[in-house]
N, C-alpha and C positions, 0 to 999 in steps of 0.2 A: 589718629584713626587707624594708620598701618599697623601700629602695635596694639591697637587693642580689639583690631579683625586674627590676627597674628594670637592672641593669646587664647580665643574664642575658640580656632582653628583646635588649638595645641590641643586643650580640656576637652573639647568634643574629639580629640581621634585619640585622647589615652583612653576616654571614657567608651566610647567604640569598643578600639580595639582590647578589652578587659571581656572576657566572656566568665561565664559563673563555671565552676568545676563543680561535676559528681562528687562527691566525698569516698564514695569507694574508690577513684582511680588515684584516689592517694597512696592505695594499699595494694600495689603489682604483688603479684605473686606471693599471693599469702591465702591461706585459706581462711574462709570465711566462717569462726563458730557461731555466731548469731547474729542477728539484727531486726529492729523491729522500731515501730512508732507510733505514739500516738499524735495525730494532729492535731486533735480539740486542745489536747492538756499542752499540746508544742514542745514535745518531748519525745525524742528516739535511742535507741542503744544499740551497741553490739560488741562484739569482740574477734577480733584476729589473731591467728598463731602466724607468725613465723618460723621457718626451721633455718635453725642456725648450721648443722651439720645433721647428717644422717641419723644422730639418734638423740639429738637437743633440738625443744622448742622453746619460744617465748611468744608468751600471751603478750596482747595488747588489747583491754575493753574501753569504751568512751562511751558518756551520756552526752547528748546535744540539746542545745539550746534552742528551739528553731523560732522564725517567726514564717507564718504561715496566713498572712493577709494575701499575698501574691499566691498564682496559678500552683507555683515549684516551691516548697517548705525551702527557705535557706537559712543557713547556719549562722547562729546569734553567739553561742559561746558553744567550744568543748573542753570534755575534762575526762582527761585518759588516766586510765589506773592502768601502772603497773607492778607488776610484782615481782622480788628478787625471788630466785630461784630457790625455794627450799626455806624450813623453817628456820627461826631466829639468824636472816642473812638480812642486812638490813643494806645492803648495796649492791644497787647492781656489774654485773661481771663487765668485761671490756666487750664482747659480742653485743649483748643487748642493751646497753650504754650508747653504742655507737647506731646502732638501728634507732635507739630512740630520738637520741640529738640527730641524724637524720630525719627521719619521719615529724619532729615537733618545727624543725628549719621549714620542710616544706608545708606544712599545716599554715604555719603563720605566714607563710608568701603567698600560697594561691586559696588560705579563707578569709585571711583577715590582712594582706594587704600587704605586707612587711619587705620592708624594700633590699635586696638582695645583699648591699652592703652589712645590713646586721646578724646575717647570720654565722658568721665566725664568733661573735657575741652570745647570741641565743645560743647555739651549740655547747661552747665553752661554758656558759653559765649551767645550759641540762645536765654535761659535764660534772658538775662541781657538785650539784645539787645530789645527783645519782651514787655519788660513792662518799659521801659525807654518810656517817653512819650512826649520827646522832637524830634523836626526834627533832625534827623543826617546821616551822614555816617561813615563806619569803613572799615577796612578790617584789617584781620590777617591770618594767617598760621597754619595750626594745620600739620606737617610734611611733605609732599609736598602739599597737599589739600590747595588751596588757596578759601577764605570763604569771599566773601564783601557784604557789607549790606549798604540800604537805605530806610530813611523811608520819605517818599513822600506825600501831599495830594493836594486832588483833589481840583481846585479853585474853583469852583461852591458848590456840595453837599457837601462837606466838610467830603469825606470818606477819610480814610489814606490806604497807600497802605504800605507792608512791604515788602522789595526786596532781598532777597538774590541769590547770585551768585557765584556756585560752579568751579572750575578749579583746571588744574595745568599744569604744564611743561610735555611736552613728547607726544608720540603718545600711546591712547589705546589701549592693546594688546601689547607692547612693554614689554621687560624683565622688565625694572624698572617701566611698568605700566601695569603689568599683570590680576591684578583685575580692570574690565571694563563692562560697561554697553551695551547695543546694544538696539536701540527703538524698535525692537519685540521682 
């Protein structure tokens, strides 16, 4: 009986204490170039610059997945484009590599759950993925966080686009998906 008031206890105070994050407070100090959504279709966008130094930026855009049965739309999948700097560069530089496997570390911990131990993993794999400079696709798993990636280029100007796409199983705000994002 001790132990199973004891484990009752546990799941209701991780589930507690798990509150939902804004999706913009993932993005300190970056300006905002757009953002927008529709909630019938349960789809939003936008895009952030970053300035790397005084006269370098780097974009980051994302489309979301939202479900929006609940008060507050929250975030079902995203999937960030970014782009190497400049035409026919099909990797990105050590600057905006490192912002990304930052920023995609924290996406999967405070939307989709991912537990702090795999982010030397996730990082390292964003890593890999970013300065490999052949077309590909990948997906893997870092604990339930499913991570797929695509790197694409334009048939005309010859820019490469890099595609990642965040999920996983279960509804946001659920016990076993209690760390969850909401787009405000």
């Amino acid at each position: 009986m001790k132990r199973t008031l004891m484990t009752l206890l546990l799941v209701a105070t991780s589930f507690a204490g798990a509150a939902a994050t804004p999706f913009d407070r993932l993005f300190p100090s970056v300006r905002v170039i757009t953002r927008a959504g529709d909630f019938r279709a349960g789809e939003a966008y936008g895009a952030y610059q970053y300035r790397l130094t005084p006269s370098t930026t780097f974009d980051v855009s994302y489309q979301l997945r939202l479900t929006t049965a609940q008060q507050v739309a929250r975030i079902q999948t995203v999937t960030f484009s970014v782009l190497p700097q400049g035409p026919d560069v099909s990797a990105l530089k050590a600057a905006p590599r490192r912002v990304t496997a930052q920023l995609f570390a924290t996406v999967a911990q405070q939307c989709f759950g991912m537990r702090s131990e795999r982010v030397p993993a996730l990082q390292a794999w964003v890593q890999r993925t970013a300065t490999s400079g052949d077309m590909a696709s990948n997906s893997v798993q870092f604990g339930p966080v499913k991570l797929a990636f695509e790197r694409t280029q334009s048939s005309g100007a010859g820019y490469y686009d890099l595609s990642y796409t965040f999920g996983r199983d279960g509804s946001p705000g659920s016990a076993s998906w209690a760390a969850y994002c909401t787009f405000f």
